[in-house]
N, C-alpha and C positions, 0 to 999 in steps of 0.2 A: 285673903290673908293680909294684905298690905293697908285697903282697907278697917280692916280692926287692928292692923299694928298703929295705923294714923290715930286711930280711935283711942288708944292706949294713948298716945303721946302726946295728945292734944292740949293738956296742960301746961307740957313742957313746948313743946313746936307748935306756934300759934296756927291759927287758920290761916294767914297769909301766906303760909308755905305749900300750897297742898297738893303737889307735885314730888314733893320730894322723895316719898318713899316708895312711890309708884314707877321710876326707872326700873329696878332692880325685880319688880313683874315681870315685865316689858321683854327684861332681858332673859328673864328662866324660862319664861311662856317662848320663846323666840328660839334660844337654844334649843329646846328640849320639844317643842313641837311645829316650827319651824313657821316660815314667814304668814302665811292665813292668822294661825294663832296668835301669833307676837301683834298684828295688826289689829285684830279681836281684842288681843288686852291692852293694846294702846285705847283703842276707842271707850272699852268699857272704863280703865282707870278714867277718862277726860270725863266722863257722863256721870261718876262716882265724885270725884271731885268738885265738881262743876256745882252738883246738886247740893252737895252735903260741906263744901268748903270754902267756897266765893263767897264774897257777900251782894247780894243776901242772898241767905243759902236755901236751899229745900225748893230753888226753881231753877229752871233748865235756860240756857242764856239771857236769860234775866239781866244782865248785869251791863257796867260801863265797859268800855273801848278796850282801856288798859286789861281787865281780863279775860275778854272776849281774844284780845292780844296773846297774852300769855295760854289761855288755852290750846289755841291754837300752833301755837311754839310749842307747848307739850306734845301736840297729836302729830307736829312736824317730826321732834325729835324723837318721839318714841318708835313713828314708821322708821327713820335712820338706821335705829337703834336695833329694830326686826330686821331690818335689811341688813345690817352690816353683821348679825349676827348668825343670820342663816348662809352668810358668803364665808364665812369662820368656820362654818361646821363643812363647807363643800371642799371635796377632797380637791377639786380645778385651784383653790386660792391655796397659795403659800406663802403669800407675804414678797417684802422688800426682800432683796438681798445684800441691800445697801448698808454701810457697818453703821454699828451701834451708835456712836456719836452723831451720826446724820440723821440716824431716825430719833435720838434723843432731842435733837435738834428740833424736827420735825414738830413731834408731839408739841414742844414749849411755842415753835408758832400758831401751833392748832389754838393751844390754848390764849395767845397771844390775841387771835382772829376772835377768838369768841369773845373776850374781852371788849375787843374794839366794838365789837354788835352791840356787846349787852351797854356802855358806854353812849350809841345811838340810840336804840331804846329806853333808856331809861327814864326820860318824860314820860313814855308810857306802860312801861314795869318799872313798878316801883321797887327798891332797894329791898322790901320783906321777900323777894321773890330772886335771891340773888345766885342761885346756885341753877336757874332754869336752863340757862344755855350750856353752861358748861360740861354736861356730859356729851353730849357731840364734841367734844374737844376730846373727852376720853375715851368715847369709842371708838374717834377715827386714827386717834394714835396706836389702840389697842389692835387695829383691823389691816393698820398699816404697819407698826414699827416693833409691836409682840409684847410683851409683859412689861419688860422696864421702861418703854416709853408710854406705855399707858398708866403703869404707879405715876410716873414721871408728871402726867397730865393730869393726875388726879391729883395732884400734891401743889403742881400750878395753880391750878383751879381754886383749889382750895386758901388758898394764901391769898390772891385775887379777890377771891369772895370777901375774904376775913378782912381786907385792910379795905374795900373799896365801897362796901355793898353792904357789912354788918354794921350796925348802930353802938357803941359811936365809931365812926371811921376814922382811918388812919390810923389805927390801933391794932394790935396784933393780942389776940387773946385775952383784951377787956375786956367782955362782952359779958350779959346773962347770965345764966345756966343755961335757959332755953335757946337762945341763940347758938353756946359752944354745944350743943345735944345736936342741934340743924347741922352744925359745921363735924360734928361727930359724924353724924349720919351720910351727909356727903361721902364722908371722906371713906366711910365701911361700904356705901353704895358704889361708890366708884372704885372701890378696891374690887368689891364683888363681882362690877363686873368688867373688869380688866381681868381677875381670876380665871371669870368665865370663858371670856373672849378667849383667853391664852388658852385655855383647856380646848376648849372645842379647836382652836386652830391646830393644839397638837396630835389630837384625837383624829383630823380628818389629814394629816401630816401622815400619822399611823398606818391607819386605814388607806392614804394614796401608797404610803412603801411598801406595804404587804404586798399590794397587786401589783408595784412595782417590779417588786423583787420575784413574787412566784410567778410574774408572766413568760411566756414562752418566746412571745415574741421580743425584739431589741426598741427598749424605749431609751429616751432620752432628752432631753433639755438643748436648747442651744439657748445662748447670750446673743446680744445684739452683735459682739465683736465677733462672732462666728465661733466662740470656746465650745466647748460641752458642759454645763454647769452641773446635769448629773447624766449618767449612764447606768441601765442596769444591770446585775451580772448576764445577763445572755448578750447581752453587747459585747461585756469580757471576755466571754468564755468562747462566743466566736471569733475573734478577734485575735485573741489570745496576748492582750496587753492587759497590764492592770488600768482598773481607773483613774489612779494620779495620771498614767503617759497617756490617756486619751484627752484628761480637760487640760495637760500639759501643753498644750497644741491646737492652734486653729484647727479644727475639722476639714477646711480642702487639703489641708496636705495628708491626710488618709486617704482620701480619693484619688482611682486611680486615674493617672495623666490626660490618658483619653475622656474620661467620663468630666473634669473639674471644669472645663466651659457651661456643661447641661448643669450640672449642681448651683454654678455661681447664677445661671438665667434662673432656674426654678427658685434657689432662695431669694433673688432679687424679686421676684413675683409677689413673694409674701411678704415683704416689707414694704411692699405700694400697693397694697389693697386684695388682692389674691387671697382668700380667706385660708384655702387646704390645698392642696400641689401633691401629685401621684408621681411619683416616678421611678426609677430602676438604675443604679450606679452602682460601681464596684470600689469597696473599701481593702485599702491593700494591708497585711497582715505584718508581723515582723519579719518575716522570712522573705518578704516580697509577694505570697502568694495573695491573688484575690478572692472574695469572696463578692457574688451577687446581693445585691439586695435591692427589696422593693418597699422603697420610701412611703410615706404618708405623713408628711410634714402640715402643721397647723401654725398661726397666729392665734394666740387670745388676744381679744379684744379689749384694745386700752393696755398692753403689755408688750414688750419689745422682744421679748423672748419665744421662741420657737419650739411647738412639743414636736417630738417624732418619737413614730410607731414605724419600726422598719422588721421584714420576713426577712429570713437566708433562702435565695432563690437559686444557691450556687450548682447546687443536685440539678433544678429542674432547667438551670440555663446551660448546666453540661449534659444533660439528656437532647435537650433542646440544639445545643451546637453540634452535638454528636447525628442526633438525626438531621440537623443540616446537612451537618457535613455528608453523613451519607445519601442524602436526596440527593446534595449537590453532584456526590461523586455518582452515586445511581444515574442522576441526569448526564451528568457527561459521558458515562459509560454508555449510557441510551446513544446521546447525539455524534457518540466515537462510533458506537456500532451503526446506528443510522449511517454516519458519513462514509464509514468502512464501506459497509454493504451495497449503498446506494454507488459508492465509488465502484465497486465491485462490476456492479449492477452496469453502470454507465460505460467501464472500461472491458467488460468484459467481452471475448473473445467470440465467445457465445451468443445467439439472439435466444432473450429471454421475454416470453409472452406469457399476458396473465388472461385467462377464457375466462367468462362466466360460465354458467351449467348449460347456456345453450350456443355454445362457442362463438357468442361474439368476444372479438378482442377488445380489454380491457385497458391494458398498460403495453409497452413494446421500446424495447430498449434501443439502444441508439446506433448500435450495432446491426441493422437492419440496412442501416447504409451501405454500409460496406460490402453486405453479404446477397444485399436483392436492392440495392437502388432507392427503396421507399426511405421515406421520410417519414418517423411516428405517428407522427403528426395523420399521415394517410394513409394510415394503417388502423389506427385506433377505431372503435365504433365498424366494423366492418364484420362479418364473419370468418372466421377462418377457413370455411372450405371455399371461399372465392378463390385462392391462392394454391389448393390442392390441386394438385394433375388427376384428371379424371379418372385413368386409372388406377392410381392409389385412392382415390376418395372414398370406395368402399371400407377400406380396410381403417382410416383414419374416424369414420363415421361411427365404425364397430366398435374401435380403441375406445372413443368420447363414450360410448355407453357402458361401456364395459370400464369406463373411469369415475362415472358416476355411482355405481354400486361398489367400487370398490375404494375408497377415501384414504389417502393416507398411503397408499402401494405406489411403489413409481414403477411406470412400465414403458419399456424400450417401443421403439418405432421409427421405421427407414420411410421416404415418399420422397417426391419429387414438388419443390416447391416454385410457383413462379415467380421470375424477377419484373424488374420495372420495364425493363426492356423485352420481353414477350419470351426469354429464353427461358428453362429450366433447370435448378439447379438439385441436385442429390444433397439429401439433410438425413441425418441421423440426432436421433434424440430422447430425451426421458421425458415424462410426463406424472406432477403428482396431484391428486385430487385433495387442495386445502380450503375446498369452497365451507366448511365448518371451521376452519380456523379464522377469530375476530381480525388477526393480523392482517391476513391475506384475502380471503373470502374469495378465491378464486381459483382456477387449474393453472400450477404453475406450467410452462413447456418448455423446456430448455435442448435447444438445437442448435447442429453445429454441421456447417457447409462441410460435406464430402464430394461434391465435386471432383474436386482437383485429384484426391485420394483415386477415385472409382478411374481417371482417368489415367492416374499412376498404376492402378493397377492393371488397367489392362495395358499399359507401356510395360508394366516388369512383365506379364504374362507371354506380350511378346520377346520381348525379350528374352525369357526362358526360351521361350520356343526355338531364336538366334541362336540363343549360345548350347540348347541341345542340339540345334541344326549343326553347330562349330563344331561340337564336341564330336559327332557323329563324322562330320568331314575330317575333324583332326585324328580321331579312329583310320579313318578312310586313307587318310595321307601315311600312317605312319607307315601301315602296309605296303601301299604304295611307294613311298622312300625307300623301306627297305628292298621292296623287288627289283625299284629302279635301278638301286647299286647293284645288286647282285648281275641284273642284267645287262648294267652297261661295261662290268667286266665281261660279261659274256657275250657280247654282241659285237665290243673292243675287238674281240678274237673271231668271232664269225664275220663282221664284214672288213675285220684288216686282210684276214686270208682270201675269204673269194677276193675282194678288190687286186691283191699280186696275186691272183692264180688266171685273172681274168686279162692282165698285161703282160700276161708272157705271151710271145708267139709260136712255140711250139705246142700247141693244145689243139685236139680235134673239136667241132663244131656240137657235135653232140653233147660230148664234156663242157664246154664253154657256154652253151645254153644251160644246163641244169647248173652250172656255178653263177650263173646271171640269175637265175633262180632265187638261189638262197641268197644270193646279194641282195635281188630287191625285198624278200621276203625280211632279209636284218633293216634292211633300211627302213621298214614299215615298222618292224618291233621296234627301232629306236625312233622314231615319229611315237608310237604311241609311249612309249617309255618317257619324253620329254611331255607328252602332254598330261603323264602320271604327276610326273614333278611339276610340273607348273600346278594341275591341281593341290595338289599337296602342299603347294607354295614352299618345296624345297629343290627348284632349279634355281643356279647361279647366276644372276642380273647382273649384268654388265649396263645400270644407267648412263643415260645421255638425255641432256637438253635439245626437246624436240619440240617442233612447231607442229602440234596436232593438225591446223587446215591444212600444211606443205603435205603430212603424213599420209591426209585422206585424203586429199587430191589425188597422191602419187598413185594410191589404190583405187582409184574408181575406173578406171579403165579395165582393172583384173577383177573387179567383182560384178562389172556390169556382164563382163565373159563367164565368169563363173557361176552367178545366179541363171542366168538366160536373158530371151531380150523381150519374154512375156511380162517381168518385171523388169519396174523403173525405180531406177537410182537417183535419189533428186539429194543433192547436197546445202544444208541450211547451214553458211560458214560466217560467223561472227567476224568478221576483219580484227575486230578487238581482239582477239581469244590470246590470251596469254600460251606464256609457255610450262612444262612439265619437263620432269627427269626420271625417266622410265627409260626401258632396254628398249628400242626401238621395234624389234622382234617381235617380240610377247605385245607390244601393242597394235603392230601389223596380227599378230595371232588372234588378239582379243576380235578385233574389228572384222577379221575374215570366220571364225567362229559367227557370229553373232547371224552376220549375212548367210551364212548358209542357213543356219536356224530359220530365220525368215521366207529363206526362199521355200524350205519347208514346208512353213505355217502356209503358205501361200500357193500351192497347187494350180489354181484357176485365173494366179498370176495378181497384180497389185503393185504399191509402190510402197519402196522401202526408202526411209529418209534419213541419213545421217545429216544430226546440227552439233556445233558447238557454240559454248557459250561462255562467259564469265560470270562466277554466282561466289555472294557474300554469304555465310550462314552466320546467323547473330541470332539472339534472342529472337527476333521478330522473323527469322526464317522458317514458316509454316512446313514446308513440305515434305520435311521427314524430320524428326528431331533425333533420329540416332546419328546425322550425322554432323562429327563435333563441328565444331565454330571454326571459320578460316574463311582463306579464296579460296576457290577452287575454280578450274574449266571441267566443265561439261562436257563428256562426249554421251550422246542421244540418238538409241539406234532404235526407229519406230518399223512397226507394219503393219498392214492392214491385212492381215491375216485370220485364222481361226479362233486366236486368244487360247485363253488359260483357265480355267475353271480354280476358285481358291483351293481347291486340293493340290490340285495339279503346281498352281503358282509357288507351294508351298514346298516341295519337292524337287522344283527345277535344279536345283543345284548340287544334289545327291548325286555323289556318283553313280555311273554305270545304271541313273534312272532317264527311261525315256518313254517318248508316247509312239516312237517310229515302230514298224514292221521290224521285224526280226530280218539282222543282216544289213540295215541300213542307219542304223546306229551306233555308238559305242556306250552312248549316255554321258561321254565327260566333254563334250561340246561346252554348257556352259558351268560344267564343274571347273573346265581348264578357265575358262573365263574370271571366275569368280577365286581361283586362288591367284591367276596372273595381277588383277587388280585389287586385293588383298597385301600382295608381296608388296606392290607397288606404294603401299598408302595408301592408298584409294578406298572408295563405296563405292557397291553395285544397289541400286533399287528396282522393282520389278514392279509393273503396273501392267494387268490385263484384262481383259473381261471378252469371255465368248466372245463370237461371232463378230466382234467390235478388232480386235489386234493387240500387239506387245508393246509395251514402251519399257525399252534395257536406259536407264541411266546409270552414269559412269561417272562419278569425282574425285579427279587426280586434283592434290594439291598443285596452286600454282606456285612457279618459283620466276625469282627476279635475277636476272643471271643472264650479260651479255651473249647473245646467241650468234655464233660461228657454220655458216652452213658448210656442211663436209663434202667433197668430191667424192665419188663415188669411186669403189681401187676396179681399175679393171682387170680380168680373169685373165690369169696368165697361159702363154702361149706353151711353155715347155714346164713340164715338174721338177721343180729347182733343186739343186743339189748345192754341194760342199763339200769341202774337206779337213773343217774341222773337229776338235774331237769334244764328245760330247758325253757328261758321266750322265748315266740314266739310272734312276733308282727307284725302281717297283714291286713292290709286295706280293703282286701276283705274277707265279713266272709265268704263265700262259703270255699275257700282258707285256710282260717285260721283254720272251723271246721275239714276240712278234715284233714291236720296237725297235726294238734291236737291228733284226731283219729287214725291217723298212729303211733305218736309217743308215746302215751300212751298205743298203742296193742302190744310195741316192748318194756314197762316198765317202760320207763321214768316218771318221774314227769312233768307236761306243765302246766304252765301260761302264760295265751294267753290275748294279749292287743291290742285294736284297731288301735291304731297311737301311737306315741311318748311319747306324753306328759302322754298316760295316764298309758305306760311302762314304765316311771320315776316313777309316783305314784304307781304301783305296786311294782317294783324293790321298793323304800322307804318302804310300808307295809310290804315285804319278808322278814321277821330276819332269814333264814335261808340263806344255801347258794344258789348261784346260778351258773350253772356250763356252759350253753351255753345260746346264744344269738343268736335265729335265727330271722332274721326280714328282711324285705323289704326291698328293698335303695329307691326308689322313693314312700313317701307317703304324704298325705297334712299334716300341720303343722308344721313337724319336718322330717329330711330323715334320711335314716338308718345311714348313715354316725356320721349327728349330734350324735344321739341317741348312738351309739356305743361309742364313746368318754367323752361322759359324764356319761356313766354308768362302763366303766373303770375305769374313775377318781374316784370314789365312791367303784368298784370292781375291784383291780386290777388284782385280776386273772380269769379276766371272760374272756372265746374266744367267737368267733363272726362266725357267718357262714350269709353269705349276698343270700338271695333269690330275682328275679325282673324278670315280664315278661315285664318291660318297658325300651327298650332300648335306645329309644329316648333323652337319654339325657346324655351328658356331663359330667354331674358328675357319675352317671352309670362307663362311661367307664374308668375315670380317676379315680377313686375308686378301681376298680377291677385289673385294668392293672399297677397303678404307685404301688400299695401295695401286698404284700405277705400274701394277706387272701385267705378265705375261700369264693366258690362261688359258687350256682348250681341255672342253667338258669329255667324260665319257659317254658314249661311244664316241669315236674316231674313224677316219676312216686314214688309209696312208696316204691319202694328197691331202688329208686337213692336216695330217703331221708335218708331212713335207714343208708344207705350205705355211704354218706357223714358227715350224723351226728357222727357216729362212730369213722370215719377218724379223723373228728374234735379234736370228745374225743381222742382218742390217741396220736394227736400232744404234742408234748412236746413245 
């Protein structure tokens, strides 16, 4: 077509022009079917021209320099021409964004440049050819600065031409017809295709906002200065600013604080060679809230400007930190329980073992130390029935298999396991089978030292057994206590009477025997009557600070008589042995008790060994632990006798129990024993065995307490009397008359009163004096106690002497024992009355 429009015009626009209407191919072939084509109609227009309009025409470079030149300049600009036109229709170009006077600017240098070329040229393009270069002036203004600066350079160009290049020069619109028809045609081809250019640049302008606008994801523009030059709505709509407040604003101040170092390193990347940059920052909203997002920022090439294509990653970075978070807290709550359990594990009280299925140990806690000596370490890799006591290993062997079929069941089990030190200790414990669970894959055993427990309990068992043996003897005494009382008022009056029926001298011999009689027969009942109460541990103690070796010395001479001289008395005496505060009596009772006993066990004769000793009981005192902590001396009364079988050992101390013939015991030999040293503070321990002998241990507390040894009072020569008066007050008249009668036949004055209140009322009637106060402690209405206190108060120099065969009671003992009186037990006899009374009187 361009070709037969040249054809047409050829009258008017000489051959020398014959390029001219062949741009405006170039350029529709170029638009409309893009750079191959545009290239194709460059070459064909040069070969069309070439043949049919150079001179000479109708051959194919044929020709001089200067058109070989100018061809060649066509086939240059026409490729330009494809090329700048297919970058017009690519939606990637948008042109300057630089204002309009700059690109107006632009175009008129363009056109300025082409000028100056065609000006170097021009010896070899001649002036007919004057419009060759200057459409490269208008397509690059068109390609660069948009419609008005391509009119702009077609209007240059044109004026350039006309005054510089058309015949005659320096003329504006003198020309031809054919000549203003060339500068016509310019000037419609260059309009054409500035047109074009603009069109197609708008068209692929179109076509980029459409996908712009419907894409989903957030695209955008950035400027060299860091702006946003555009943004599209899902940029907005997440963001939730409009687009003025986003290109209002460098771009790092949307970036959240943390993230603006990574943003400024990744955009600095692409403005020094970095072609495309990946990355992930948080853009902050109006509100302050963030939103993630995952960049993909570009440079085009030969442009200053930045494309980005950015995702909203904020959903999957808050799924993402959410299951961090709870891996994270998942992991700690692993390495809480880990550290819990394992702590558990490490501190626990327990020894915890892991078996495999054929009971080698596994694992073994640390607690092994403490409980058997090993060290895990020596324990691990071994078997567990190395450590079984052979006789539980059956039953432990059984358990294991019996743990293997049942998975999962925990089941109890008692044995004896060995220590490091070859001893054995008692374990109790559970066993569960988790050799199927991945955790564990093994038989947990968790066991806990009884011992100590099994050893406790046969301590309380004994113990029971003590305090039924107590209970049995405190059965034993109450009875006892109350016979005692009853009898030593009655015994009071059987040996007060024979005793004055026996010192009169008119009595015949026959009478005087059978009254000697039932004297000694009371003397026996009150002998056993005190040795009821000392069992019973309710006779009156009169302690004293005694030197137990002085005590057994004084005795060895009357027990070496008394056992026989078939046995030997060998004395084992500590020179250290401390002292005790016991009733002197009851411990001569204790030591002559025990010796008989011995000489007993011993028939075929033997040696009997009394030792003393000093002994600390402290934690580390082995040899009995019932008895509590302190000093104590030792008294240690051995034989080599028959011994005791544990039945037997077990019942020594019952009363009225014995192994003797009928008639030669009573059975409270060492019942008296064991409540005399009982009363006292004391333990008795018993140690015997057949045919081997007895060993009686005794520990009386020691006491620290200046020791004064006492003279002994000698037996007076006459039954002491007196004459003064004396109130007597006893609850039982039997008691009272014979009193009475005693201490009136030795001279005294007696006023004798029933109970209390009615020895108040006598003592009131008395205007004389009164010089002793003998009375009861336990009586109804008022006790001697009372009684003695208020008749003080009244007589201040009245002494008191306390008589009572009732010992049963508490005030009794704390009466007699916390105070420095006067005291005679019942039974009596009338020279212990006399004899006390007297003492009385002469106390100062």
């Amino acid at each position: 077509m361009a070709t037969t429009l040249k054809l047409l015009l050829a009258p008017a626009i000489d051959k020398e022009s014959p390029f001219l209407i062949y741009f405006a191919a170039v350029m529709l072939t170029a638009w409309r079917g893009g750079l191959l084509p545009g290239l194709l109609a460059t070459l064909l227009a040069a070969a069309i021209a070439d043949y049919l309009f150079l001179t000479p025409t109708y051959t194919l470079l044929g020709h001089d320099p200067g058109q070989h030149l100018r061809l060649l300049m066509f086939v240059a600009e026409g490729a330009l021409i494809s090329v700048l036109s297919v970058a017009l229709r690519s939606d990637r170009w948008t042109g300057s964004h630089a204002p309009l006077i700059l690109r107006c600017g632009v175009a008129v240098m363009t056109a300025a440049a082409v000028f100056g070329l065609k000006l170097l040229l021009d010896p070899l393009i001649t002036t007919e050819s004057p419009f060759l270069l200057f459409f490269s002036s208008v397509i690059l203004s068109v390609w660069y600065g948009g419609l008005v600066p391509g009119l702009l350079a077609v209007l240059v160009s044109a004026v350039l031409s006309d005054y510089f290049f058309l015949s005659p020069t320096h003329s504006l619109l003198s020309k031809d017809f054919g000549q203003n028809l060339s500068l016509g045609i310019f000037v419609c081809e260059g309009t054409l295709i500035t047109v074009l250019g603009w069109a197609a640049r708008k068209l692929a302008m179109r076509k980029r906002d459409v996908l712009f606008s419907l894409s989903p994801d957030m695209i955008g523009k950035i400027n060299r200065a860091g702006f946003f030059e555009r943004v599209n709505p899902a940029f907005v709509r997440l963001l939730g600013r409009t687009e003025e407040e986003m290109m209002a604003k460098p771009l790092d101040e949307f970036v959240h604080a943390d993230d603006r170092s990574k943003y400024t390193a990744e955009i600095s990347k692409l403005r020094y060679g970095v072609p495309v940059s990946h990355f992930d920052i948080r853009l902050l909203g109006p509100d302050g809230s963030d939103k993630w997002l995952s960049w993909s920022v570009a440079r085009v090439e030969g442009g200053d400007s930045l494309y980005v294509v950015a995702q909203d990653l904020t959903v999957q970075k808050k799924a993402e930190e959410d299951l961090r978070t709870e891996r994270e807290r998942a992991e700690a709550a692993l390495r809480h329980s880990e550290r819990h359990y394992r702590s558990l594990i490490e501190h626990s009280y327990d020894v915890i073992t892991v078996l495999d299925a054929d009971g080698l140990i596994l694992y073994q806690s640390p607690s092994i130390r403490q409980w058997r000596g090993y060290e895990p370490s020596d324990i691990i890799g071994r078997q567990v029935r190395d450590f079984v006591h052979a006789d539980d290993l059956p039953a432990i062997e059984e358990g294991l298999t019996f743990k293997l079929s049942q998975p999962g069941v925990p089941i109890k089990f008692e044995c004896r396991m060995r220590h490091q030190d070859g001893s054995w200790r008692h374990v109790e414990g559970t066993s569960i089978n988790l050799l199927t669970d991945p955790a564990i894959g093994g038989i947990i055993i968790n066991t806990r030292d009884t011992t100590e427990r099994k050893q406790m309990e046969a301590a309380l068992r004994e113990s029971e057994e003590r305090l039924r043996q107590a209970q049995r003897m405190e059965a034993a005494g109450q009875l006892a206590g109350g016979i005692a009382h009853d009898f030593n008022n009655i015994l009071t009056v059987i040996n007060g009477y024979s005793e004055l029926l026996l010192h009169r001298p008119v009595i015949d011999e026959r009478a005087r025997e059978k009254i000697s009689q039932i004297h000694k027969a009371g003397m026996r009942a009150a002998a056993l009557t005190r040795q009821l109460l000392a069992f019973s541990r309710k006779q009156i103690l009169q302690p004293k600070l005694l030197d137990v070796n002085a005590l057994v010395s004084d005795l060895h001479t009357l027990l070496q008589r008394l056992i026989g001289e078939h046995i030997t008395v060998a004395l084992t005496l500590d020179a250290s042995a401390g002292f005790i505060k016991a009733d002197p009596g009851q411990i001569e009772q204790v030591i002559i008790n025990l010796a008989i006993n011995a000489r007993d066990a011993m028939p075929e004769g033997g040696t009997l060994t009394i030792a003393t000793s000093n002994v600390v009981v402290d934690e580390a005192f082995v040899d009995d632990d019932a008895v509590p902590p302190g000093e104590y001396v030792t008294l240690v009364v051995s034989d080599t006798g028959v011994g005791m079988t544990a039945e037997v050992k077990g019942l020594a101390f019952e009363p009225f129990f014995t192994t003797k013939e009928h008639g030669k015991g009573t059975g409270l030999g060492l019942s008296t024993v064991y409540g005399i040293v009982t009363q006292s503070d004391g333990n008795i321990r018993v140690e015997s065995e057949p045919d081997v002998g007895t060993t009686i241990k005794i520990y009386l507390p020691r006491v620290y307490e200046p020791y004064v040894p006492t003279a002994s009072t000698p037996p007076p020569h006459a039954a002491p009397r007196g004459a003064e008066t004396i109130l007597l007050v006893e609850d039982e008249q039997e008691v009272r008359v014979m009193a009475r009668e005693i201490l009136e036949v030795s001279g005294y004055r007696v006023i004798v009163a029933g109970h209390g209140e009615e020895a108040l009322e006598v003592s009131e009637r008395h205007k004389g004096t009164i010089h002793l106060l003998v009375t009861d402690i336990v009586m109804p209405r008022m006790g001697g106690r009372q009684l003695a206190e208020r008749l003080l108060a009244a007589r201040p120099g009245l002494k008191v002497l306390y008589i009572s065969g009732y010992t049963d009671d508490m005030i009794v003992r704390r009466d007699v024992q916390d105070a420095d009186i006067a005291y005679l037990p019942k039974p009596f006899t009338p020279g212990d009355l006399k004899t006390k009374v007297r003492d009385v009187m002469d106390t100062e």
